[in-house]
C-alpha positions in Angstrom: 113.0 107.2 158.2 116.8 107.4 157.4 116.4 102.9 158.1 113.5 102.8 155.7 115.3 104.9 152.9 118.6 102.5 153.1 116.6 99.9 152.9 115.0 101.2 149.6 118.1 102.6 148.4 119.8 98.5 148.7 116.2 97.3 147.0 116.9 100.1 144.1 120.0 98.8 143.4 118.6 94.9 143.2 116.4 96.4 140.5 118.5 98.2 138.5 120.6 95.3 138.1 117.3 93.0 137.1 116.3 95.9 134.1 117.0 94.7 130.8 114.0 95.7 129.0 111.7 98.5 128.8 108.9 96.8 130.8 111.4 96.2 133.3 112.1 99.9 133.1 108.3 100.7 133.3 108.1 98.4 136.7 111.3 100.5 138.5 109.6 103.8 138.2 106.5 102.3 139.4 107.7 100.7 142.5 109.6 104.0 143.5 109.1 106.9 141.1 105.4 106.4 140.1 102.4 108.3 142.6 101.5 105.0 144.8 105.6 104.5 144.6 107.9 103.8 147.7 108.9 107.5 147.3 105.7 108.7 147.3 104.4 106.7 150.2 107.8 108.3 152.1 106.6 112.1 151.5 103.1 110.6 152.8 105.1 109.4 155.9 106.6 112.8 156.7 103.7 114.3 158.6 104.3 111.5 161.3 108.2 113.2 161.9 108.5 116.0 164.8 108.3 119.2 163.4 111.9 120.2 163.9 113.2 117.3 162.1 111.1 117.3 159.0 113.5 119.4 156.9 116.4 117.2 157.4 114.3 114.1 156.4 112.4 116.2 153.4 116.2 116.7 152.3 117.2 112.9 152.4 113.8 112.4 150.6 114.1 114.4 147.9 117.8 113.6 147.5 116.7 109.8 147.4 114.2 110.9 145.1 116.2 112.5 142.4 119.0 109.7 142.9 116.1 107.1 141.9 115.1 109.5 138.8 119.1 109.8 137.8 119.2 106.5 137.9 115.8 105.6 136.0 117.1 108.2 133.1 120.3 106.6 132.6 118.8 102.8 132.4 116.2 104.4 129.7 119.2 106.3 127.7 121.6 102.5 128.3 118.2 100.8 126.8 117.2 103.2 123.9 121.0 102.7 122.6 121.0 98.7 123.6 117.1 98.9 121.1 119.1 101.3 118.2 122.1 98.8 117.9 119.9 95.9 117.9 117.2 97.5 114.9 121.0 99.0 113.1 122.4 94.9 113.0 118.4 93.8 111.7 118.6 96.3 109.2 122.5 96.3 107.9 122.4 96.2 104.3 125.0 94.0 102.6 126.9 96.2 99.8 128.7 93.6 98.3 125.5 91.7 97.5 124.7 92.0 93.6 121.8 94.5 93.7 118.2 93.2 92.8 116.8 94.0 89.4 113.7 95.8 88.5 112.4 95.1 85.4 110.8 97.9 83.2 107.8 97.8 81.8 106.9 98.9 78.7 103.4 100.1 76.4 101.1 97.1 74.8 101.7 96.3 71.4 98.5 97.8 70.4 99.4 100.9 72.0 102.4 100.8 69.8 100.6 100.2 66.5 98.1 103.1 67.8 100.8 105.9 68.8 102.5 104.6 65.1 99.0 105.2 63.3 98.9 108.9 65.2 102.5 109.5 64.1 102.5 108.7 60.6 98.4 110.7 60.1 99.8 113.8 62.5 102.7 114.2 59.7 100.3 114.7 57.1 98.2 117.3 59.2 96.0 115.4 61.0 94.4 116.3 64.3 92.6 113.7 67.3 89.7 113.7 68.6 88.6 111.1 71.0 84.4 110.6 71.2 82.3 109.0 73.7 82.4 105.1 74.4 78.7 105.4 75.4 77.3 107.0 71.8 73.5 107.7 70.8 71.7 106.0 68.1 71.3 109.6 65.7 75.6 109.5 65.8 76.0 106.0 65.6 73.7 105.2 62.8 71.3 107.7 62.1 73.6 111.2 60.9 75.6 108.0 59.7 72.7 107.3 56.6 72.1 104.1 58.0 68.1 104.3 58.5 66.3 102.8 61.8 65.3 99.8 59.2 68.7 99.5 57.5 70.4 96.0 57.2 73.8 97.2 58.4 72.2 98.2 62.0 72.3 94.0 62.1 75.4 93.3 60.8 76.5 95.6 63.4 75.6 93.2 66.3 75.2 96.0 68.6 74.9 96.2 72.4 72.4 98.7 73.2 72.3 99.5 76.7 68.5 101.6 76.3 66.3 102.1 72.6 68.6 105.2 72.1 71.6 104.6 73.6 74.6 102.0 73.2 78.2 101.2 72.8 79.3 102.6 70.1 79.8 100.0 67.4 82.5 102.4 65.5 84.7 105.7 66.0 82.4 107.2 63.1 80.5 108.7 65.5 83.0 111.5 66.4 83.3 112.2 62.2 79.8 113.9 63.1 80.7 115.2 66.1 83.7 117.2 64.7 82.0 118.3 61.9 79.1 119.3 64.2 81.9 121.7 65.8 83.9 122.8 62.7 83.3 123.7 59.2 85.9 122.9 56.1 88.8 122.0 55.8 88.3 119.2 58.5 91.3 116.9 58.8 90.7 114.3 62.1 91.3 111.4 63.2 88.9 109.8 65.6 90.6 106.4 67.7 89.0 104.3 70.4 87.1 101.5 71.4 84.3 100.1 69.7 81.9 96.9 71.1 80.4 94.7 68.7 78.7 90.7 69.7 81.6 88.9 67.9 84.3 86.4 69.3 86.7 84.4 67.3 89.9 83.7 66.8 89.9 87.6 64.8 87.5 89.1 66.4 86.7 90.1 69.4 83.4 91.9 71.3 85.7 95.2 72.3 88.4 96.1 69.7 89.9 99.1 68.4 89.0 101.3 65.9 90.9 104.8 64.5 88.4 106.5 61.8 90.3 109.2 59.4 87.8 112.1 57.9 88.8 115.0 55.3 86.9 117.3 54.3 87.8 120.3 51.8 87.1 121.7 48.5 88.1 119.3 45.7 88.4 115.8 47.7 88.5 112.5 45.6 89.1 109.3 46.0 92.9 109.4 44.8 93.1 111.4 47.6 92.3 108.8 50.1 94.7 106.2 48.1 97.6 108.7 48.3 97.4 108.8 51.8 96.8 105.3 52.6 99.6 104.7 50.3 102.1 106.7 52.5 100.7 105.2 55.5 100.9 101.2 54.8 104.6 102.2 53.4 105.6 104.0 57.1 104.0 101.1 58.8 104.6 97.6 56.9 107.3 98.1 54.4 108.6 101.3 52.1 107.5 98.5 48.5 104.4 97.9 49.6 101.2 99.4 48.0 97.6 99.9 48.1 94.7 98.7 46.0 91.0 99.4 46.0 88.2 97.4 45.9 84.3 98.2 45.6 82.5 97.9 48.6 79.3 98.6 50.2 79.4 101.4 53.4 75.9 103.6 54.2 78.4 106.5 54.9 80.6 106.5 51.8 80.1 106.4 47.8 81.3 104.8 46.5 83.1 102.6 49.5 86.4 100.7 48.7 88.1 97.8 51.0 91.7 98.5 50.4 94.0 95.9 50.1 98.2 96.3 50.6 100.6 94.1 48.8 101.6 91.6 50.7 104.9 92.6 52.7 106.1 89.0 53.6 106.2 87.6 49.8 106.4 90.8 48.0 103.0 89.8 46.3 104.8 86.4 45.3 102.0 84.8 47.2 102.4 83.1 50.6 100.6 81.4 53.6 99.8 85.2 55.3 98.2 86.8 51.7 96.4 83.1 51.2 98.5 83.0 48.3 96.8 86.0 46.3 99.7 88.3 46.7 97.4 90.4 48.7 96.1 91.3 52.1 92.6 93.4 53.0 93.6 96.1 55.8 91.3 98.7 55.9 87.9 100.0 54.0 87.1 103.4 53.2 85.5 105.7 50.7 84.3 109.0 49.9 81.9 110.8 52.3 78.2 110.1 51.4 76.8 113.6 50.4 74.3 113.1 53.1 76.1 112.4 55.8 77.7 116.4 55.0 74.0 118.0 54.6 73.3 116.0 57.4 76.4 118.2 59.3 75.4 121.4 57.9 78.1 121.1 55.3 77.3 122.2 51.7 77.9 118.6 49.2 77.6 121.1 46.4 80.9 123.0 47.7 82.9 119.9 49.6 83.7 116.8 49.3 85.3 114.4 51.7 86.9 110.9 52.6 86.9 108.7 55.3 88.6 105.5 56.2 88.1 103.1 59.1 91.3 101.4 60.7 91.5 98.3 62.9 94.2 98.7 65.1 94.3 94.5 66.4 94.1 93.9 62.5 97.2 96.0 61.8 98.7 94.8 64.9 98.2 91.4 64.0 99.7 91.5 60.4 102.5 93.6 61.5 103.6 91.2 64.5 102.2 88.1 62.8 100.3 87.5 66.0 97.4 84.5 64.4 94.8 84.8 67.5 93.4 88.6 68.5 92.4 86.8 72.3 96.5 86.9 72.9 96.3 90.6 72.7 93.6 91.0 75.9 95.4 87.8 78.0 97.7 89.6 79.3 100.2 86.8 79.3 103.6 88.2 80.3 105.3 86.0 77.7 103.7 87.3 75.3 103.8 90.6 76.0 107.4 90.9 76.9 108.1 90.2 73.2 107.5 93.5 72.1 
């Protein structure tokens, strides 16, 4: 027995000197640590001994035995620091290396132009309210005065996805909505996406839309030119102002399209205002008596305004952008601009 263990113990040390990896490692404890190991097949062996002798060899055994596991910890502990030096030198970090630069990124430019519209609307008092994308046809046109047979349900070009449901072709929607949950004085404004079938170079099938409503006692028209007056000055230029135009809108009467002066020439007349001195931003009018009865709202006590914004048009003349498909690309160069 004590033969058999020397001769193990001179193989154990053939080994250790073989280990340089972990499977290596895995391999030494089975050959003499592991249950069909040269260790175990010793304590096997012990029955064959004389009786009187066994617990002298049972001591060699087991002190062969924990040698081999002293020596099986201290390859593991030599390995797991030889594997920690190795991953440390992978993963040095060079300090003197200039570091590596993130850039930012920052909101759309219609994002801009829409937090600007909130900014200069939530001065004068104004609250939000954001309607449905998906609207029904009595908010959409109906409640709107625009009649199932009415022309302006076509110029709408409007994407219905059942007979009374669609996308909304305007933010108007929410006008009746809001006044559906409050009474006078009403002063909202209602932005969001709107979906009409039109694509060219200044229009496009989904665009945004920010419709303003007031309603109080005493509402005119001068009202609504006062405050688009302030609002073209906070966004374009402090000279500019506002004109009206008659126009044609189921929802308001009379209707306006309201033009600003054109910021570029100062009205001189240039290549932007087609040489007229003036440039069409925004149409409007006062609220169609209807449309309030049609709320719940006495036309007999109030009177209101509304006004319908495009925010790609106001984006457009304020960054002289000349094709609204530049604004959905997202083309890094063109967005990085603003």
């Amino acid at each position: 027995m004590e033969q058999r263990i020397k001769a193990l113990r001179e193989m154990m040390e053939h080994q250790i000197g073989e280990v340089q990896s972990k499977e290596n490692l895995s391999a030494f404890w089975q050959n003499f640590l592991g249950k069909k190991g040269s260790i175990a097949e010793l304590m096997k062996g012990l029955g064959a001994v004389a009786k009187e002798d066994r617990p002298a060899v049972g001591k060699i055994i087991n002190e062969f035995k924990l040698e081999a596991e002293e020596r099986y910890k201290a390859l593991n502990e030599k390995l797991e620091q030889a594997e920690l030096l190795a991953r440390n030198r992978r993963e040095a970090v060079d300090i003197t290396l200039p570091a590596k630069k993130h850039p930012l990124g920052h909101q759309h430019p219609l994002t801009l132009v829409k937090d600007e519209v909130i900014s200069v609307f939530s001065g004068m008092g104004f609250d939000v309210f954001e309607g449905p994308e998906i609207e029904d046809d009595d908010h959409n046109f109906t409640r709107l005065n625009v009649p199932k047979d009415h022309p302006s349900r076509d110029m709408q070009d409007t994407f219905y996805l059942e007979d009374d449901l669609l996308l909304r072709t305007q933010t108007s929607g929410g006008q009746i909505r809001v006044m559906d949950m409050q009474k006078p004085p009403i002063k909202v404004l209602v932005p969001g996406r709107v979906f009409r079938s039109d694509s060219d170079a200044t229009h496009s099938p989904m665009f945004h839309q920010m419709e303003g409503l007031v309603v109080d006692k005493g509402i005119t028209l001068c009202d609504l030119q006062g405050m688009l007056d302030k609002f073209v000055q906070q966004i374009f230029d402090a000279n500019v102002r506002t004109r009206l135009r008659p126009s044609y809108f189921p929802f308001t009467e009379p209707s306006v399209e309201v033009d600003v002066s054109c910021f570029e020439c100062a009205g001189k007349g240039c290549s932007l205002c087609k040489h007229t001195g003036w440039i069409e931003v925004l149409g409007g009018g006062v609220v169609h008596p209807r449309v309030l009865e049609n709320c719940g709202i006495d036309s007999s006590v109030y009177s209101g305004i509304a006004f319908g914004i495009g925010i790609e048009r106001i984006t457009m003349l304020k960054y002289g952008i000349n094709n609204i498909g530049l604004l959905f690309e997202n083309d890094l160069r063109f967005l990085k601009q603003f």
